[in-house]
C-alpha positions in Angstrom: -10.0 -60.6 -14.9 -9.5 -58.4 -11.7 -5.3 -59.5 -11.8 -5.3 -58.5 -15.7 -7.3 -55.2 -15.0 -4.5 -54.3 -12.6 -2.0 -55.0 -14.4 -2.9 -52.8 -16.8 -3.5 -50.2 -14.5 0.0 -50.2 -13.4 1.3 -50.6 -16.7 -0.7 -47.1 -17.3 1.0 -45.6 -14.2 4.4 -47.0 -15.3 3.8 -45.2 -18.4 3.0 -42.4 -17.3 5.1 -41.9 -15.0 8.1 -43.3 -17.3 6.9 -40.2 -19.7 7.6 -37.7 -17.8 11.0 -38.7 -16.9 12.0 -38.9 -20.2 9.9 -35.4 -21.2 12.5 -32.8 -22.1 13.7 -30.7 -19.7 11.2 -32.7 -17.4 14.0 -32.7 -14.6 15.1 -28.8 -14.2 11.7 -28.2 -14.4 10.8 -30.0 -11.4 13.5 -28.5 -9.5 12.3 -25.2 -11.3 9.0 -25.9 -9.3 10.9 -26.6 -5.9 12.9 -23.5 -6.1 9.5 -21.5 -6.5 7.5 -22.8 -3.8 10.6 -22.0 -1.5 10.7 -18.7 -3.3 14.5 -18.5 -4.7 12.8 -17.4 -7.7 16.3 -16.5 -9.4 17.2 -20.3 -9.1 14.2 -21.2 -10.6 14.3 -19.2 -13.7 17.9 -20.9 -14.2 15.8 -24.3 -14.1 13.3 -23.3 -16.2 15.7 -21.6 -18.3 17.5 -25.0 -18.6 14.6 -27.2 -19.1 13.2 -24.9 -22.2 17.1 -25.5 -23.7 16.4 -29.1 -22.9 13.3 -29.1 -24.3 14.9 -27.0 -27.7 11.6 -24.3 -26.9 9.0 -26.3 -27.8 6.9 -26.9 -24.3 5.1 -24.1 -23.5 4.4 -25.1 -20.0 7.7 -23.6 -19.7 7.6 -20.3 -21.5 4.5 -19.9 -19.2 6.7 -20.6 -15.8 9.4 -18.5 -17.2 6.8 -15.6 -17.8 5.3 -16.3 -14.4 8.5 -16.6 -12.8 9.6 -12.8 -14.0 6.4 -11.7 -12.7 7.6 -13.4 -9.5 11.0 -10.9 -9.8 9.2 -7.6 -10.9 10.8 -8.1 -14.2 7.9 -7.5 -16.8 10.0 -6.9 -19.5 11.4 -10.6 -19.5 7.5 -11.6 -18.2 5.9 -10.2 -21.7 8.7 -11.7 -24.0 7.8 -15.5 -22.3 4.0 -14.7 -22.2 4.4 -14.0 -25.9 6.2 -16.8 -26.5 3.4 -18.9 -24.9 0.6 -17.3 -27.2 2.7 -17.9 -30.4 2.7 -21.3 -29.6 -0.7 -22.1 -29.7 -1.4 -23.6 -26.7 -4.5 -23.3 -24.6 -4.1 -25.0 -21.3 -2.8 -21.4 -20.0 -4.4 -19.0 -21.9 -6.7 -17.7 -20.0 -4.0 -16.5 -16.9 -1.9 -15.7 -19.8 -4.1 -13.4 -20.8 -4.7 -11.9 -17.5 -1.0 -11.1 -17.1 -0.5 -9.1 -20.3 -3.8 -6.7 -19.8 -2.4 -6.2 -16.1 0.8 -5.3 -17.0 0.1 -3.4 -19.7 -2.4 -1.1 -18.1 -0.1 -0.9 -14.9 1.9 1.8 -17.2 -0.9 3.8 -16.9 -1.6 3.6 -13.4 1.5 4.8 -11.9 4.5 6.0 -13.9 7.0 5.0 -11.1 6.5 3.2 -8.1 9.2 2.2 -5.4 8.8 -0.8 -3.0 10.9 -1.5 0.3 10.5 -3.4 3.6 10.5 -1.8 6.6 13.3 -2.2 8.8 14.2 -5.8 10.5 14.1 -4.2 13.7 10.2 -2.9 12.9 8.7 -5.3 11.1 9.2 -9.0 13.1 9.3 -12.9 12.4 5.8 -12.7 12.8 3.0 -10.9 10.5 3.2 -7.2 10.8 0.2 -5.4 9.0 -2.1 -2.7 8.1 -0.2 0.4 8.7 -1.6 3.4 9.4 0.5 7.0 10.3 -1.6 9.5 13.3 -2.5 12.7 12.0 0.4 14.3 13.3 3.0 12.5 11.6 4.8 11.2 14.7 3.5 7.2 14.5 2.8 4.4 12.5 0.0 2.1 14.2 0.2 -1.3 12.5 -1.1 -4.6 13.7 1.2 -7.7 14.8 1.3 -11.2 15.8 4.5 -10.6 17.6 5.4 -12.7 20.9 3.9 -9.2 23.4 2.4 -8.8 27.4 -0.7 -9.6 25.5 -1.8 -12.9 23.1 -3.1 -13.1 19.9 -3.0 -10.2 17.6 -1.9 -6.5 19.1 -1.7 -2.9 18.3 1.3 -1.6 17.9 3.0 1.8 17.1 6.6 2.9 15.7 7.7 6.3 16.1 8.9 8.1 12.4 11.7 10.2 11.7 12.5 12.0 8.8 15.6 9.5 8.4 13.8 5.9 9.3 11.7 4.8 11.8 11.9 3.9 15.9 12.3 0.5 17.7 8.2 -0.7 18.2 6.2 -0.6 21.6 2.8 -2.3 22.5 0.1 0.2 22.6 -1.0 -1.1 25.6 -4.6 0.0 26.2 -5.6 -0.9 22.8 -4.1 -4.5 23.6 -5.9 -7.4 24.9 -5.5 -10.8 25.3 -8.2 -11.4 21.9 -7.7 -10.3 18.7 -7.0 -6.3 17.9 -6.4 -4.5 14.5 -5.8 -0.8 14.0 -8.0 0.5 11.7 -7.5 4.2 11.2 -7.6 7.4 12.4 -10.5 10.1 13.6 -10.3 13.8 13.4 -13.5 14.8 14.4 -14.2 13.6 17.3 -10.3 12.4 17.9 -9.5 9.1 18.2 -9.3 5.5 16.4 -11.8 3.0 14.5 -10.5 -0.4 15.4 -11.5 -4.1 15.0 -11.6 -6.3 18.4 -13.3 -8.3 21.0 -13.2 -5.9 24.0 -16.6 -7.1 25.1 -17.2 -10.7 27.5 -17.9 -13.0 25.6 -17.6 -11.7 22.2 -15.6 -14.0 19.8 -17.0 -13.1 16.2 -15.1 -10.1 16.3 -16.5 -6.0 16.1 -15.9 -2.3 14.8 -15.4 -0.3 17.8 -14.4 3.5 18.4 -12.1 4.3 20.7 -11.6 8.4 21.7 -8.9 9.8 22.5 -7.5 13.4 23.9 -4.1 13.1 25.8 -4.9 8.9 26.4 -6.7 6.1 25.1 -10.8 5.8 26.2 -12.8 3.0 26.9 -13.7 1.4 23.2 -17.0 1.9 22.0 -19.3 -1.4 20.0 -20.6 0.8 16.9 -23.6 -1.7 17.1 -25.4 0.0 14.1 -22.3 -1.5 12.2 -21.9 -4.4 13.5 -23.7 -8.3 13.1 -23.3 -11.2 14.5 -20.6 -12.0 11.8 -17.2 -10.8 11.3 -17.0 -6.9 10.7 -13.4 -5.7 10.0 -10.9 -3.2 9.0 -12.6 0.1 9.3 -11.2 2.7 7.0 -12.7 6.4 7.5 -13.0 9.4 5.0 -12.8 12.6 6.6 -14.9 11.8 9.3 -18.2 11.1 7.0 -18.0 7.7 5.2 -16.8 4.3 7.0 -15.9 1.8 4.8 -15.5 -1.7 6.2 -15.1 -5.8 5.0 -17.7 -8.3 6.7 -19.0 -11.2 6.4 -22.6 -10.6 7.0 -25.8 -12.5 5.1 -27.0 -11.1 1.9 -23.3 -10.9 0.3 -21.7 -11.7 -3.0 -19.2 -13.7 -1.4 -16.7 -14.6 1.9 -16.2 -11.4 2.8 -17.5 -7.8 0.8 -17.2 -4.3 1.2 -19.3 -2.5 2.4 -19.8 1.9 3.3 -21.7 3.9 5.7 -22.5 7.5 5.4 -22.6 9.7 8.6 -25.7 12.1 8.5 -27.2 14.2 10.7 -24.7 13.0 13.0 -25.6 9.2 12.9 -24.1 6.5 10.7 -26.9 4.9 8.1 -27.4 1.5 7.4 -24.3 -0.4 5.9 -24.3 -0.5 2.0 -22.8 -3.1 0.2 -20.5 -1.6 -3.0 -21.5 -3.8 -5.5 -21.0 -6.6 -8.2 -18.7 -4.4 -9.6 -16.6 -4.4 -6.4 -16.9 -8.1 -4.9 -17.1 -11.2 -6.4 -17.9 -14.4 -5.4 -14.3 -14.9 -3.0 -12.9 -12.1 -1.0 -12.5 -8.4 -0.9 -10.9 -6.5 2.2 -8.9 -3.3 3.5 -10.9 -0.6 1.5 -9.1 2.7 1.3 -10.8 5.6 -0.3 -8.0 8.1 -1.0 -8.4 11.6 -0.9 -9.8 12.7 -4.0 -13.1 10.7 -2.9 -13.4 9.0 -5.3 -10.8 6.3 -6.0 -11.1 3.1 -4.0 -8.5 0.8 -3.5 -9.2 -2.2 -1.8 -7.7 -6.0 -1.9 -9.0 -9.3 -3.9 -8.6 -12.7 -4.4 -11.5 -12.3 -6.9 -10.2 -10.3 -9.7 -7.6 -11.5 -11.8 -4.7 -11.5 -10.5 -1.0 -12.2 -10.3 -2.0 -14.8 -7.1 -2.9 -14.9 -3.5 -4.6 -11.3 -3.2 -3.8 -8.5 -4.9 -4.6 -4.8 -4.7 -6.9 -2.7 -6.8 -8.7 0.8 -7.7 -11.8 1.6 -8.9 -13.1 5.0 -9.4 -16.6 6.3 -8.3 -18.3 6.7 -11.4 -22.0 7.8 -10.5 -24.0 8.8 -7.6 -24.9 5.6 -6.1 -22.4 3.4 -4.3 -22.4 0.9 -6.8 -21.3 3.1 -9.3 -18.0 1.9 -9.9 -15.4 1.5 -12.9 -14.0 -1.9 -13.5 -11.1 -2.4 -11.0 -7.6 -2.5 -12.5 -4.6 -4.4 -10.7 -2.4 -2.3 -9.7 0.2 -4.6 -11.0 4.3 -4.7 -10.1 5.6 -4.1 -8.3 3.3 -3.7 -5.7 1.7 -6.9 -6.3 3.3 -10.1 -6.2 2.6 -13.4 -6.8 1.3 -14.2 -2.9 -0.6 -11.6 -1.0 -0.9 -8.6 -1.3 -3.2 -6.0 0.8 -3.6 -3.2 3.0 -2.7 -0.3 0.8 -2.6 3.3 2.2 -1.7 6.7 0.9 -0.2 9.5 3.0 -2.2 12.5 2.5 -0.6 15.2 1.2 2.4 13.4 0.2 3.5 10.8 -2.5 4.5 7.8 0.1 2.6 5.2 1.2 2.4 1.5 2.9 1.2 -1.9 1.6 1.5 -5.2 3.6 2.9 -8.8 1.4 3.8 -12.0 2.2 6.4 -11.9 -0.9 9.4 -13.2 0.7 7.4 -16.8 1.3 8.5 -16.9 5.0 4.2 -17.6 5.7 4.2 -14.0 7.5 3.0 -10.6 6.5 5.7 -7.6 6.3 5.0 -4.0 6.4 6.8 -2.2 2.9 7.2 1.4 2.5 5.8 2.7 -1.3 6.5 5.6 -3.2 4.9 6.6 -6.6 4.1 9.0 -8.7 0.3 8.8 -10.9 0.1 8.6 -14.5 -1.7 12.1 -15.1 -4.0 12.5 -16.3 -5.8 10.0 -14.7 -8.1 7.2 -16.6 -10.2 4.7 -15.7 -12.3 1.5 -17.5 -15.5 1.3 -18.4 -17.7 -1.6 -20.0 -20.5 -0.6 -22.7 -23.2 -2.4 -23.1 -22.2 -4.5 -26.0 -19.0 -5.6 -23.7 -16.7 -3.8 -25.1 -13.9 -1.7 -22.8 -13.1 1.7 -22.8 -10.8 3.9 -21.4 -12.7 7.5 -19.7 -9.6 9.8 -19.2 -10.3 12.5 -16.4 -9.4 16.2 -16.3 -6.1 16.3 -15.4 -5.0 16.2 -11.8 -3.5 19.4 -10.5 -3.0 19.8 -6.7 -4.6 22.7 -5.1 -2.6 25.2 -3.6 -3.4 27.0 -0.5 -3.7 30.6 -1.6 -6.6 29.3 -3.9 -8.6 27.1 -2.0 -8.6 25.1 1.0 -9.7 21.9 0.5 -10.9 21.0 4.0 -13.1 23.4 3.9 -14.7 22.1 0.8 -15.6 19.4 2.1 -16.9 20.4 5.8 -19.2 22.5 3.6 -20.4 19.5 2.0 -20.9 17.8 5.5 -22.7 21.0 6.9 -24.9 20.7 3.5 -26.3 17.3 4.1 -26.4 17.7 8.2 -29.3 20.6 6.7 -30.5 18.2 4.8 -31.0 15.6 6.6 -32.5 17.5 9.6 -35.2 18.7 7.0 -35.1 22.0 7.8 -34.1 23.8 4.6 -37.7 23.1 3.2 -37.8 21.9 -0.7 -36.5 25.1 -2.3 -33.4 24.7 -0.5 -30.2 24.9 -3.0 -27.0 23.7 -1.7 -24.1 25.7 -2.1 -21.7 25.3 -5.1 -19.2 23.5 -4.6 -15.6 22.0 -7.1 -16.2 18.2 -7.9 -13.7 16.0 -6.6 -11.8 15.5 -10.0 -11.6 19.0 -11.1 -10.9 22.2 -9.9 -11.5 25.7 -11.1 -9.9 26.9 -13.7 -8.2 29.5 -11.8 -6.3 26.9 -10.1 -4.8 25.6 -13.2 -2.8 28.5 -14.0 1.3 27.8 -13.7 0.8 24.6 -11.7 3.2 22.3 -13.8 5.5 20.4 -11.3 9.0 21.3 -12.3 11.6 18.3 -11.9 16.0 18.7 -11.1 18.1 16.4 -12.6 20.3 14.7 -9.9 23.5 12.8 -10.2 26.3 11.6 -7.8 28.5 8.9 -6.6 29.1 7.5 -3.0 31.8 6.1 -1.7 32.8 5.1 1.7 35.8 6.6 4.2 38.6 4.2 1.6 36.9 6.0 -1.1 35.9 2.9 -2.2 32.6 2.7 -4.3 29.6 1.6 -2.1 25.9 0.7 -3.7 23.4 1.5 -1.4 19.6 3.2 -1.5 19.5 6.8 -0.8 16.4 8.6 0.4 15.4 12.0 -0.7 13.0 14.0 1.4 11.4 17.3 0.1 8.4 19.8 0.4 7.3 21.8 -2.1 3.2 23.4 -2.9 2.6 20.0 -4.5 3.3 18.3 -0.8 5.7 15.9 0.8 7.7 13.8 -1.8 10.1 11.1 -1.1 12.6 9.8 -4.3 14.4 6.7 -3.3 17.3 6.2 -6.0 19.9 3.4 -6.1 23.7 4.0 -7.0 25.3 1.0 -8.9 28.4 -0.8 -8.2 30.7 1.9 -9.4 28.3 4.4 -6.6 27.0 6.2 -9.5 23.4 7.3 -9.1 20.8 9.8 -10.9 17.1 10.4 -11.3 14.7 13.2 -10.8 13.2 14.9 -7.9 10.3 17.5 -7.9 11.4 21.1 -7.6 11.9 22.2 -3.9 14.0 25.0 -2.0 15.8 22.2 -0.1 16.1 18.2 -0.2 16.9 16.3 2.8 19.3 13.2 2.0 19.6 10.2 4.2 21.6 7.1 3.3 20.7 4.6 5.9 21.7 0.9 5.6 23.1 -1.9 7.7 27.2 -2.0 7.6 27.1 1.7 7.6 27.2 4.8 9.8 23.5 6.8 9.0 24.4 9.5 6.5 21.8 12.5 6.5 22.3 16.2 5.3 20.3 19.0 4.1 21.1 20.4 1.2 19.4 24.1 0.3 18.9 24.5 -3.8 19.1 27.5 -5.6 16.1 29.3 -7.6 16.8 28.5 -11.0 19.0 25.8 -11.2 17.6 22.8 -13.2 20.7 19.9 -12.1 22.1 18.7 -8.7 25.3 16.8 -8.1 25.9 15.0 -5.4 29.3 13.4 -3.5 27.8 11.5 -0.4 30.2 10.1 2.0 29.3 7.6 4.1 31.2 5.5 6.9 31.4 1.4 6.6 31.7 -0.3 10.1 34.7 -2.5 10.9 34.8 -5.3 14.0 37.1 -3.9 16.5 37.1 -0.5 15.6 36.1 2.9 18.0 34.4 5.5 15.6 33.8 9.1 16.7 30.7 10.9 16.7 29.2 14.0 16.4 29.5 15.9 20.4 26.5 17.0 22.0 26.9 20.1 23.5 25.5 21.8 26.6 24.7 25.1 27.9 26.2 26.3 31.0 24.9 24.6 34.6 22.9 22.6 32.2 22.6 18.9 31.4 19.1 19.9 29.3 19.3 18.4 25.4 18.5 21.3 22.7 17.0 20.9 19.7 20.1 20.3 17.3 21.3 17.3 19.4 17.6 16.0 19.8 18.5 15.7 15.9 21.8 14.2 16.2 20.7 11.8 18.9 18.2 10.6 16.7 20.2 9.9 14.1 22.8 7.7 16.3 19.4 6.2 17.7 18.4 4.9 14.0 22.5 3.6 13.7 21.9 1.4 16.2 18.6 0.3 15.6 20.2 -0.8 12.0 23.4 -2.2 13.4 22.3 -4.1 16.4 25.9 -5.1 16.8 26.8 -1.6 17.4 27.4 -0.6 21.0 28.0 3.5 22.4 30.5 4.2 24.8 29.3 7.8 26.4 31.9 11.0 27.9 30.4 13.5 30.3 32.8 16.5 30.3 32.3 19.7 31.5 34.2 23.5 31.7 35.8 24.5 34.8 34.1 26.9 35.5 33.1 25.6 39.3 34.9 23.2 41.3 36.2 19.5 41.0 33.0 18.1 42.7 29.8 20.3 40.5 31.9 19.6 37.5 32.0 15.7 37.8 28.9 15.6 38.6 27.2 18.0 36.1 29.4 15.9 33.5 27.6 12.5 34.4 24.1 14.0 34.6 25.0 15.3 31.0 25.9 11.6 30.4 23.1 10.2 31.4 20.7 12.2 30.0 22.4 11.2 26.8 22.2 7.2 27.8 18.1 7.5 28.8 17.2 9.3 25.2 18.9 6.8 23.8 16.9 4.1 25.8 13.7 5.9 25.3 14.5 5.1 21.6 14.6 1.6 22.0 18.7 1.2 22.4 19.0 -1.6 25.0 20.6 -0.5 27.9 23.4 -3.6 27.9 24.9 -1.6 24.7 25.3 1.6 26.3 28.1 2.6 29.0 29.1 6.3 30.2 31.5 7.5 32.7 31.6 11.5 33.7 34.8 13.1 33.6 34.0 16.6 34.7 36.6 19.4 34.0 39.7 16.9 33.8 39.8 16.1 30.1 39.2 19.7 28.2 39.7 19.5 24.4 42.9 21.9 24.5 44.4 24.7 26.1 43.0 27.1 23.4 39.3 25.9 23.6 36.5 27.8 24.5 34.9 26.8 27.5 31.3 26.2 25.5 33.2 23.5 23.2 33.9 21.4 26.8 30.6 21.2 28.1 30.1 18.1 25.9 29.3 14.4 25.5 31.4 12.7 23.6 30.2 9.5 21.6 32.2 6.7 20.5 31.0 3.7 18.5 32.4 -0.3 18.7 31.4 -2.9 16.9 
């Protein structure tokens, strides 16, 4: 009996197996399947797309890989037709994701109305995970955490230095940096300095929010032990100095890891509150952000539905308690993928931001650079008490400007309001002052403040004036704040798009293969369209290129302001072309004799080769010799035009 009962086990498994080698299609799909996990997502739509022709449409397991697989490649238009496909058919065993895809992408429209999505640089983010980035307050760093091979194990602090045009070659903020586990947090105004996670105490391994002050260096860090348990507390995220928002761990929550938000009154933070049902679920929600309205949360799940992995959200403070809180909405594609998905952050005053992803399957996080622009006016979701969801649309969103009202000073009189308060002096007939809720603004404000857009078109092409598709980046300031517009030109160079009104737009075309292009472009009252021709220079192997002189006073070998700028720009070549490498010519006038000219013309060199270095440029790919007075540009020149360094590029 036991022989026969085995038999016709095996028989079973034969079958089975025999099944789904004959199933339509069944072989592309597989390979479909091995394509995706290795993420060459473009391979594996061919698969699927030749297993559904196999299969003459009727599986829809493979109108749902197809829709999945668009998702995969930021391609919702494609996604929806496949999803759609997938409910006409019937079929069940999906559904439910199915479902979770179309309400994500089709309230994603009215989340942002245009969002752009790019890596950092190779040379900044590493082979390693590279996470959680966070600018200073002055605009002259990005502070991120890495796993990078450093001085120091484990996880470190790191910072990058940011141009206009791109960003510097990474150093180890070394007294942030230990031989545990560090992440950056954020950033404190008042008192200066930084909310970090670590381990800086003996002994300590479950991990702690510390504060660590700072004036013209780094302090001791400080254990916030009113914070902190004997679990993990992590990625402290401050508002203006007056709410902490943090993920942990501790007992008493709704799942692995929750949110959680102190308030600081009276000068002391209270006891941690936990945000909510509404906010965690039964899995895991991290790296809360609270942008700068106060009131909209963004924060990353693996909870919520989702496109895989985690995924980032908003909700919007609906009530006075902190569990008053809209449902959250996916932000959806592209700055979600299908892995993982956190750490999002919003520049104040500006429409840029940063995210970190594992999208390129490589097992490590990367750093990417977001720009968008919000649906206004703003909604959010509600659910009634029957179930049923609705959408609340607020008043819509029109910045402040300054001659109207100053919005740090809104809310310090809010902080000075419940520092009274707390201190119980006011008495009970105490009325607080007036003051403009968070998602409106008086009236008065309103008046004229519709953001104007220009209409820009151009081509690029390179020195052949050949036709060269490449990303350009366009930087502006205007009473609305900082705006960055990345736009794409095609394969014949052709670009256009819109940028907000401003008085002048800073372009910068920087990309590997090609000489960094950056110009600034002034832009006339009135005008309504821009056109472009951008010229830019494509490297060749075994070519010298010329560069931009930097010139010198007289007697002087001190770097001015104008070639600080052009010496940052060749910085950011290099940094993009590693293969690049700066031959450097010290000249001088002759205005002195043989000897002070030679060797004023090196120290003007050098001065060029060590800012440079202090960049990040390795020294191996810079050389200079000092010619002094011997090699003047011509007998005509002026002797201003001599006192130089010239700058030649090989590849």
């Amino acid at each position: 009996m036991k022989k026969i009962f085995v038999s016709l086990l095996l028989l079973g498994m034969l079958a089975g197996v025999w099944g789904q080698i004959l199933s339509p299609g069944h072989r592309y799909a597989q390979e479909g399947m091995e394509y995706y996990q290795r993420g060459n997502y473009d391979r594996a739509i061919r698969e699927f797309l030749n297993a559904d022709k196999s299969a003459g449409g009727k599986m829809p397991e493979y109108h749902y890989w197809l829709g999945r697989l668009h998702i995969a490649v930021a391609d919702t238009t494609e996604a929806m037709v496949w999803f759609n496909r997938y409910v006409s058919s019937g079929d069940t065993a999906y559904k439910r994701q199915v479902d979770n895809y179309l309400r994500i992408v089709q309230r994603q429209k009215q989340i942002f109305s245009r969002v752009s999505v790019r890596p950092l640089p190779d040379y900044v983010n590493s082979a390693n995970s590279d996470y959680g980035a966070i600018p200073d307050p002055q605009g002259k760093y990005l502070y991120f955490t890495s796993l990078r091979p450093a001085a120091k194990a484990k996880e470190n602090i790191w910072r990058t230095e940011i141009f206009s045009s791109g960003f510097g070659r990474p150093e180890l903020v070394k007294e942030l940096s230990t031989d545990k586990n560090e992440a950056f947090g954020c950033f404190s105004e008042d008192p200066p300095g930084a909310w970090i996670f670590g381990n800086y105490e003996a002994n300590k391994r479950d991990g702690d929010i510390y504060f660590v002050p700072q004036t013209d260096k780094w302090f001791q860090p400080q254990n916030v032990t009113q914070l902190n348990t004997s679990q993990v507390e992590t990625q402290p995220m401050v508002f203006r100095d007056r709410l902490l928002f943090f993920t942990s761990s501790r007992e008493g929550g709704f799942g692995g890891t929750d949110i959680y938000v102190s308030e600081k009154i009276g000068g002391y933070w209270t006891e941690p509150q936990n945000l909510g049902p509404m906010i965690n679920t039964s899995e895991n929600e991290q790296t809360p952000f609270l942008d700068w309205d106060g009131k909209t949360l963004y924060f990353a799940s693996n909870g919520h539905p989702g496109f895989g992995g985690y995924d980032i959200f908003k909700a919007y403070k609906t009530g006075p308690s902190w569990q008053d809180w809209s449902l959250p909405e996916n932000l959806g594609l592209p700055i979600n993928s299908t892995r993982n998905d956190r750490y999002f952050y919003h520049a104040r005053g500006s429409n840029e931001g940063y995210i970190s992803s594992d999208r390129q399957v490589s097992g490590f996080e990367k750093i990417y650079q977001i720009s968008f622009t919000p649906v206004s006016p703003a909604s959010y979701l509600v659910r009634d008490d029957d179930g049923s969801v609705r959408t609340v649309e607020l008043a819509k969103y029109v910045p402040l400007r300054r001659k109207v009202a100053d919005e740090d000073s809104i809310f310090d009189m809010i902080d000075k309001t419940l520092d009274v308060i707390s201190s119980g002096l006011p008495g009970p007939d105490f009325v607080p002052p007036p003051l403009w809720s968070a998602d409106r603004v008086p009236e008065a404000a309103e008046e004229a403040l519709q953001q104007q857009f220009v209409r820009v078109s151009g081509n690029v092409k390179d020195q052949s004036g050949n036709p060269v598709q490449i990303e350009i980046r366009f930087n502006s300031e205007s009473e609305f704040g900082r705006n960055i517009e990345v736009l794409s030109s095609d394969a014949s160079g052709a670009f256009k798009g819109n940028l907000p009104l401003a008085e002048s737009y800073e372009v910068v075309v920087n990309s590997p293969g090609y000489l960094i292009f950056g110009q600034k472009i002034p832009f006339a009252e009135g005008r309504t369209r821009l056109t472009l021709d951008i010229p830019v220079h494509k490297l060749e192997k075994k070519t010298t290129l010329p560069y931009a002189n930097v010139m010198f006073k007289q007697n002087s070998a001190e770097l001015n302001a104008k070639a600080a700028e052009e010496l940052d720009l060749l910085a950011l070549t290099l940094l993009t072309n590693p293969d690049l490498k700066v031959k450097l010519a010290g000249h001088a006038d002759d205005g002195s004799t043989a000897n002070y000219n030679k060797q004023v013309s090196e120290l003007r060199a050098r001065v060029v080769a060590d800012y440079l270095i202090d960049k990040g440029i390795p020294k191996k790919r810079i050389s200079w010799k000092a010619y002094g007075s011997s090699k003047p540009l011509d007998d005509a020149a002026t002797p201003d035009k001599n006192r130089r360094v010239e700058i030649n590029l090989q590849m």
